[in-house]
C-alpha positions as CSV (number, residue, x, y, z in Angstrom):
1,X,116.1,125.1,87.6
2,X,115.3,124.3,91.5
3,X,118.3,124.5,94.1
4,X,117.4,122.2,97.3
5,X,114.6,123.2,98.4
6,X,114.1,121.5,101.8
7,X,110.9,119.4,102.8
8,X,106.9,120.8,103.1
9,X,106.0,121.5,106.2
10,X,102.6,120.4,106.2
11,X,99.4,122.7,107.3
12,X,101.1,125.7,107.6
13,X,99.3,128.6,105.2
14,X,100.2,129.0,102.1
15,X,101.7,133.3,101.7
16,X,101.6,134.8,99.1
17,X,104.8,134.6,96.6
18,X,106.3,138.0,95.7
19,X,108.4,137.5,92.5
20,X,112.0,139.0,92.5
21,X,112.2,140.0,89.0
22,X,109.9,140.1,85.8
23,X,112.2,137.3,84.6
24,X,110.9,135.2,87.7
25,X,107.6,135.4,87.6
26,X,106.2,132.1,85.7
27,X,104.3,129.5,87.0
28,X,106.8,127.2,87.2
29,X,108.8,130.1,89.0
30,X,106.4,131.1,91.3
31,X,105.1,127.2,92.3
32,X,109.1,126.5,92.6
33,X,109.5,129.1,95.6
34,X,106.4,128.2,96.8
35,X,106.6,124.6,97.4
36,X,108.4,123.7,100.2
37,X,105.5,125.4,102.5
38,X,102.6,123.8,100.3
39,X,100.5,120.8,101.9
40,X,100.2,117.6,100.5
41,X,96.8,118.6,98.7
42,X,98.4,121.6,97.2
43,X,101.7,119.8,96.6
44,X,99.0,117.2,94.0
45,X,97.6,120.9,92.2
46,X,101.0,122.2,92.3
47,X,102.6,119.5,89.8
48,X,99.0,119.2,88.0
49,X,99.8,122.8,86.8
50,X,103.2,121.9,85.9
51,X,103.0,118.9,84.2
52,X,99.5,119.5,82.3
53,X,100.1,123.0,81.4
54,X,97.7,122.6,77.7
55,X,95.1,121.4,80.1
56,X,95.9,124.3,82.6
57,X,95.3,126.4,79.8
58,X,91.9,125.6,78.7
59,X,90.6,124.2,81.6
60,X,87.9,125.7,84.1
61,X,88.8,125.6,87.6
62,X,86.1,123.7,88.8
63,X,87.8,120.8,86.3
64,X,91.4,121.3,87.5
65,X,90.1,120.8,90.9
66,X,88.0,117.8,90.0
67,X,91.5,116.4,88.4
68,X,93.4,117.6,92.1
69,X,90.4,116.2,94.5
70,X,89.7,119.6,95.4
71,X,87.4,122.4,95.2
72,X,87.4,125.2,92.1
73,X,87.7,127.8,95.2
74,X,91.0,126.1,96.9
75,X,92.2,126.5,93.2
76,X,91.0,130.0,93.4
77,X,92.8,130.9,96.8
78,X,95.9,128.6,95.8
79,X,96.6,131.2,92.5
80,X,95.9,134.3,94.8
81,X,98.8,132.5,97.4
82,X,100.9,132.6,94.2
83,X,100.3,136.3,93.6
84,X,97.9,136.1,90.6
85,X,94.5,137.4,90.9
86,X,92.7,134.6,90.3
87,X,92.2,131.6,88.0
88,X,92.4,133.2,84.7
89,X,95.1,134.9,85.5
90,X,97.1,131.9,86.0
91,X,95.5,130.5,82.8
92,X,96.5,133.4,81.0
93,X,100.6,132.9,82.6
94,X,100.5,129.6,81.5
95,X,99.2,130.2,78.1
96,X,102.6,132.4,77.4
97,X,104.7,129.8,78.1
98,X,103.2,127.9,75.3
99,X,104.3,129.6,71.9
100,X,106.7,126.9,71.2
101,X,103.8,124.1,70.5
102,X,101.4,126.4,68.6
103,X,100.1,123.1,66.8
104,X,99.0,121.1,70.1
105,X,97.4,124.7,71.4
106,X,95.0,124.1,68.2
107,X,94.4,120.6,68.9
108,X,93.3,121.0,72.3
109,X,91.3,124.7,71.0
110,X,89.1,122.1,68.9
111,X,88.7,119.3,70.8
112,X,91.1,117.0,69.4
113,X,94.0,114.3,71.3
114,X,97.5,114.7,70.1
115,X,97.2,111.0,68.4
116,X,93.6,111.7,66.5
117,X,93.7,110.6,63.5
118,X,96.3,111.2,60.5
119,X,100.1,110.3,60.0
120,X,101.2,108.5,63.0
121,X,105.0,109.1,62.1
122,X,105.0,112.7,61.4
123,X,102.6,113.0,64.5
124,X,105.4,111.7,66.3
125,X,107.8,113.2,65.0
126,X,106.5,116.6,65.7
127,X,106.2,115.6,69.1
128,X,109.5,114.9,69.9
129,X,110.0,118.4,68.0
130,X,108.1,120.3,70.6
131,X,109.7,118.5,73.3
132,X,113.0,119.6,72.3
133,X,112.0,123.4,72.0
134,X,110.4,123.2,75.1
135,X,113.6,121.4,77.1
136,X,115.6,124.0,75.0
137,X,113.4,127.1,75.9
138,X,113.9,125.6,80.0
139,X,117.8,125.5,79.9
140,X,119.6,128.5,81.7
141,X,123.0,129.0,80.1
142,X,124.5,130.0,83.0
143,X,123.2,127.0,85.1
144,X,124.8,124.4,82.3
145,X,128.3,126.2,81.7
146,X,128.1,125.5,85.8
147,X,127.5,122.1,85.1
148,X,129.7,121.2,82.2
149,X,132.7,123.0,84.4
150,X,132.1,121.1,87.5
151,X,131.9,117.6,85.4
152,X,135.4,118.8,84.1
153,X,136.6,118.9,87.9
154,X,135.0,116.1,89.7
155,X,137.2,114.0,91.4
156,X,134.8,111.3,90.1
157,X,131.4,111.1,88.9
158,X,128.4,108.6,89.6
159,X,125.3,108.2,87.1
160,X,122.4,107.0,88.7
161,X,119.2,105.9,87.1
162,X,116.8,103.1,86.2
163,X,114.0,101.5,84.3
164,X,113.1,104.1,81.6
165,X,116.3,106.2,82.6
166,X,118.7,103.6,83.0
167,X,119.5,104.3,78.9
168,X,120.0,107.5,79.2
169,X,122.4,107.1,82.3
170,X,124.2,104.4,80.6
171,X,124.7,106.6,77.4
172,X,126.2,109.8,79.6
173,X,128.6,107.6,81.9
174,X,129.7,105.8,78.7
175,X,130.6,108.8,76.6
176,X,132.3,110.9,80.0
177,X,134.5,107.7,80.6
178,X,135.9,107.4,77.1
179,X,136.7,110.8,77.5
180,X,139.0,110.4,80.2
181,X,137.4,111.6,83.1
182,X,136.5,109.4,86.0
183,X,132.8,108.1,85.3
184,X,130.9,104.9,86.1
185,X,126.7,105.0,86.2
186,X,124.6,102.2,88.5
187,X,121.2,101.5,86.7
188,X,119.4,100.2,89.7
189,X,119.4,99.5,93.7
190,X,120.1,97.3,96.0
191,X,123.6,96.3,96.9
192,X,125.3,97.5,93.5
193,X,124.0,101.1,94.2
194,X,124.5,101.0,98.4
195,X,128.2,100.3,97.4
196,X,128.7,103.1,95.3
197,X,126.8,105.4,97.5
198,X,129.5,104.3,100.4
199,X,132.2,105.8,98.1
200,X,130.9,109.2,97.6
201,X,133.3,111.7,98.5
202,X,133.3,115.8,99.1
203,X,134.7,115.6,95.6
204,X,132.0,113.7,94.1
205,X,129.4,114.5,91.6
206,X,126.5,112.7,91.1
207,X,124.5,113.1,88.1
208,X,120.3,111.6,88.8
209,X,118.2,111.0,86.5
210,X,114.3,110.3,86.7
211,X,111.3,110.8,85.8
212,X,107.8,110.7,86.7
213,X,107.3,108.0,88.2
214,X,109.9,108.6,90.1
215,X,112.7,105.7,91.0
216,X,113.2,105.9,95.1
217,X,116.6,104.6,94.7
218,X,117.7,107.4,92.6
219,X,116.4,109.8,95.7
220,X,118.3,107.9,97.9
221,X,121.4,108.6,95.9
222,X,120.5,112.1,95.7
223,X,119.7,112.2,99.7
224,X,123.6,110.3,100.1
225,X,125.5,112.8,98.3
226,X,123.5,115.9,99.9
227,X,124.6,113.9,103.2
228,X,128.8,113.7,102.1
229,X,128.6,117.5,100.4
230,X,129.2,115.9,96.7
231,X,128.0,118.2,93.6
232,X,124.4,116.9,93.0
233,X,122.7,117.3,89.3
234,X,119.3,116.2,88.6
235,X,118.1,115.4,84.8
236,X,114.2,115.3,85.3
237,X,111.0,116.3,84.0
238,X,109.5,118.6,86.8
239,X,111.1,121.2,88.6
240,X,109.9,120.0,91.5
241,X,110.6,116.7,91.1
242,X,111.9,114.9,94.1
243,X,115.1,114.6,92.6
244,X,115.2,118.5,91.6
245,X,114.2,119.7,95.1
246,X,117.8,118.4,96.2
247,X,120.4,119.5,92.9
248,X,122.5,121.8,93.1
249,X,121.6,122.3,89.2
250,X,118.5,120.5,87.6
251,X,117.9,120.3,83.9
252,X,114.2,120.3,82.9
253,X,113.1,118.2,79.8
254,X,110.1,117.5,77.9
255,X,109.1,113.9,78.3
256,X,105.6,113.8,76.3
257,X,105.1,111.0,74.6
258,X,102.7,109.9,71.6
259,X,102.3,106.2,73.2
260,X,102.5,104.4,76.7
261,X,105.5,105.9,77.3
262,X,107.3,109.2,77.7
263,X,109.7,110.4,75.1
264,X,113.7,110.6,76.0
265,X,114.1,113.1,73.2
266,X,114.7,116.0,75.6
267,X,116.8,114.1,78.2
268,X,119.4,112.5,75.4
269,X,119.9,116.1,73.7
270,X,120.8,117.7,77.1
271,X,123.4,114.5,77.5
272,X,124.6,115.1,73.7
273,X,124.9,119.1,74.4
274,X,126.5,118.5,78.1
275,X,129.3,115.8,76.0
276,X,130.1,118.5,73.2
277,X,130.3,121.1,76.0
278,X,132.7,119.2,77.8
279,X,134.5,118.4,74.8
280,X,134.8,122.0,74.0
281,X,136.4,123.1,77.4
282,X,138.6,119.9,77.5
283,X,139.9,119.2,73.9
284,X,143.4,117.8,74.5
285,X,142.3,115.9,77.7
286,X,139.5,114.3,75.2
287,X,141.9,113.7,72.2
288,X,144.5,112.0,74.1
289,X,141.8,110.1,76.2
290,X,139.8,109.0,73.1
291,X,143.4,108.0,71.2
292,X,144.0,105.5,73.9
293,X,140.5,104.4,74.0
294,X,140.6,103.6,70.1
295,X,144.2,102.4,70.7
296,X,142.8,99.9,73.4
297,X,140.1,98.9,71.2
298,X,142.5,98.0,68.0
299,X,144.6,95.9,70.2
300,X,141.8,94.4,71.6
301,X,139.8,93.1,68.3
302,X,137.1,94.8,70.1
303,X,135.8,97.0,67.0
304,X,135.6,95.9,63.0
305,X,137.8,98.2,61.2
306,X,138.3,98.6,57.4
């Protein structure tokens, strides 16, 4: 996804983006290596685009800068700064990267909200379908094999997150620790988290998760181990996310949800495919490990057995 990317510098024009490959030149590409140098106004159209990309779609400029708090023409002259020719050009990018949710591109086409009507279970359900091609259509293979192999050689590893990603976090520290490898996750701030972050080491890799809205003391954890030189991976929604900006690696998922809130979905399958990764590349460090764990349980009356 996004390396660190540094901070915007505020006010300085906008150039335009020349894309390195054919294989680089997507929205979310182009925005990416633009937005350290975007102002605060185009920073607020920047992640419009890429978190509403059905509305992006079908929506005129004048609206998109209505939703933004800006003109339809700064809309117009922030597509030409990201090398399309205009509006509908843009439109026309982000309609290709939407083949994997063909059903939601005929909802919105005639008029009609995700939750309108019909089977609320299956419409669910479906949901958390397209999220999961979409996270799975984001993932570079290269970028996770990096991942799972520097999880296999961390001299220890810190999961941060909280509120709606404190689960999550939980869930991937759990599973790393009972198979052997040096884990522990911190679901919040204050003091519990300041501690941990005072024991971040060169060696370290920290693993953040967030998403929109973003936790500040996740940042802070991300900011600490940029500070010490530990491996930084970032589990979030945007690729511009806060978090994102300062990985080393970032996964992107697909967080829409049919309610309130946003679906996990996309964020536990990356955590399930990083754990059978790992178990892969590691499988008599993660026999032995889990023997001893179930060994430790039994002796423990910690589990029902038959």
């Amino acid at each position: 996804m996004v390396a660190a990317m540094g901070s915007a510098r505020h006010g300085k024009p906008l150039q335009p983006v020349r894309p390195r490959t054919a294989h680089t030149s997507s929205p979310d590409d182009r925005i990416a290596a633009a937005f350290p140098r975007l102002g605060r106004s185009q920073q607020r159209l920047a992640r419009l685009i890429l978190d509403n990309g059905l509305f992006v779609a079908f929506a005129a400029a004048a609206a998109l800068g209505e939703k933004a708090g800006m003109s339809a023409a700064t809309v117009v002259r922030f597509c030409q700064a990201l090398g399309y020719a205009g509006y509908p050009d843009l439109q026309a990018a982000v309609r290709a990267g939407l083949p994997t949710y063909p059903h939601k591109v005929r909802q919105i086409e005639r008029g009609r909200g995700v939750l309108a009507g019909g089977d609320v279970i299956a419409r669910v359900f479906e949901l958390d379908l397209q999220n999961l091609r979409r996270t799975a259509d984001a993932l570079e293979r290269t970028r996770f094999k990096a991942v799972v192999a520097a999880l296999g050689k961390a001299g220890d590893i810190l999961v941060v997150g909280a509120g709606l990603s404190s689960g999550p976090a939980l869930y991937l520290a759990h599973s790393l620790k009972v198979m052997g490898l040096n884990a522990r996750a911190i679901l919040g701030n204050g003091i519990p988290l300041a501690l941990e972050l005072a024991a971040l080491t060169p060696t370290s890799l920290l693993v953040a998760i967030s998403v929109r809205r973003y936790v500040a003391g996740t940042l802070l954890a991300m900011e600490r181990a940029e500070r010490v030189g530990a491996t930084r991976i970032a589990i979030t929604d945007s690729v511009v996310s806060p978090i994102a900006r300062r990985a080393h690696h970032a996964f992107q998922v697909a967080t829409d949800g049919a309610a309130h809130s946003l679906s996990l979905t996309g964020m536990v399958t990356i955590i399930n495919a990083l754990i059978a990764a790992l178990s892969v590349e590691r499988p008599r460090q993660t026999a032995r490990a889990l023997r001893e764990v179930d060994a430790a349980y039994r002796e423990g009356k910690l589990v029902l057995t038959e």
